[in-house]
N, C-alpha and C positions, 0 to 999 in steps of 0.2 A: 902364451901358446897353450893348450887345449890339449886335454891327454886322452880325449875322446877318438877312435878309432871310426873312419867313415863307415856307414851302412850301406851296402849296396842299394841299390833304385830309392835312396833319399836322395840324391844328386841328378844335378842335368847337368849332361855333356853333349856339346857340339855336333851334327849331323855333317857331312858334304857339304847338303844345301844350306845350311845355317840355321838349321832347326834346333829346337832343344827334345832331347830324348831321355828317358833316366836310365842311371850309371846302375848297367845289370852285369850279374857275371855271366860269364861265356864259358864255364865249364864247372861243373858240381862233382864232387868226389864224396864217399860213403862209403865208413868200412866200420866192418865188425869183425872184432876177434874174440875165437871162441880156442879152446883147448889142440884142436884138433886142423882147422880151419881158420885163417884169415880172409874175409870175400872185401873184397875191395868194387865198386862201381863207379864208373865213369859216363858222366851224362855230358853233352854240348861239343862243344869244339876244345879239340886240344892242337896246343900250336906253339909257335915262340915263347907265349909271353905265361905260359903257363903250365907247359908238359914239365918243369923241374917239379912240381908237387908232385907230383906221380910217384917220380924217385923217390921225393922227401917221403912218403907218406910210407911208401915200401920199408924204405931204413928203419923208422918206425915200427913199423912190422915185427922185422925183424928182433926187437927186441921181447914179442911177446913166444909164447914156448911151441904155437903150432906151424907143425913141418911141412904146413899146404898153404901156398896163397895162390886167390885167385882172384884173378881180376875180371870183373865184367865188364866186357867194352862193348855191349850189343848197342847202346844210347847214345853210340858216339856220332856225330853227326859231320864234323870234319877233322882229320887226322894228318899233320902235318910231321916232316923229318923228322922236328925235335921230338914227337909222338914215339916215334923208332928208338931214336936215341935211347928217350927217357926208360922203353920196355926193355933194352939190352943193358942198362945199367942193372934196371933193376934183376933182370933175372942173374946179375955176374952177382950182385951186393948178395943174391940169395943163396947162390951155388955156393961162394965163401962159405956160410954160416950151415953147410949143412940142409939147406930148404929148397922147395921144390915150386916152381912158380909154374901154371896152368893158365891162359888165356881164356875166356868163358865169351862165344856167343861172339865173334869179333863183328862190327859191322861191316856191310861190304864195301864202306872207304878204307876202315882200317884192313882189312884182307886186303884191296888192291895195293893201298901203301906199301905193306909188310911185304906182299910178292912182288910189286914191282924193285923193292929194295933189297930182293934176298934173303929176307931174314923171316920170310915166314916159317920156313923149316927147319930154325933154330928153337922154334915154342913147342910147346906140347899146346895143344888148342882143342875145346871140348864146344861142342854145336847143339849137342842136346838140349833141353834143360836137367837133367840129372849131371851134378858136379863130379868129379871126380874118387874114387876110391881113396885113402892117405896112406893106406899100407904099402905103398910104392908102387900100385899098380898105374902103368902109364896109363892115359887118357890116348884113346881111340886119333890116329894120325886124321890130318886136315885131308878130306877128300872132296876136289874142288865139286860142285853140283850147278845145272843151270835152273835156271829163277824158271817156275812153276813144275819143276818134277818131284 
């Protein structure tokens, strides 16, 4: 047995129709932690089989010394419960330790999810592109807007 680790899109996996397609992932995560600051981004689809990274990567986090993470979910392109889930863990695992979690940019599946679930207005959420202040100063509340004003 082989202690090589598969590489994404080196693999064909199975279509519906019986096609072969290569094995991509469905969701990219990117984070940097600086002093002050941890920016977390989420790109593709988060869902079942993959919002617990989310979490993992928060806890993570947590272990380094800045008392801001934020996460960017402008990239996301579908957002499923466990998406919810994974954000209310992570902001509980953060409030624990002292840290302040900010949502950056939600896309508007992840906004409809989050309000149709209640739990939009449990975030602090920033729409700008300027991130948040870390001196404690809250991030500007979600003020819902329609598409071209």
């Amino acid at each position: 047995m082989s202690d090589e680790r598969p590489v994404f899109g080196c693999h064909q996996v199975p279509t519906a129709s019986g096609a072969l397609r290569p094995d991509e992932p469905i969701m990219w995560l990117s984070c940097v932690a600086g002093a002050d600051v941890t920016r977390i981004a989420v790109t593709g689809e988060v869902d079942l089989s993959n919002a617990h990274l989310i979490t993992e990567l928060v806890t993570t986090a947590v272990a380094a010394s800045a008392p801001l993470v934020v996460i960017d979910l402008s990239e996301v392109s579908f957002f499923g419960a466990y998406g919810t889930s994974a954000l209310v863990l992570a902001q509980r695992t953060l409030a624990r330790h002292g840290r302040r979690l900010v949502l950056h940019r939600p896309s508007p599946v992840v906004r409809r999810v989050l309000g149709v679930t209640g739990t939009l207005t449990a975030f602090e959420v920033v729409d700008r592109p300027a991130l948040p202040a870390v001196d404690g100063t809250p991030a500007r509340p979600v003020v819902p807007t329609r598409s071209g004003s």
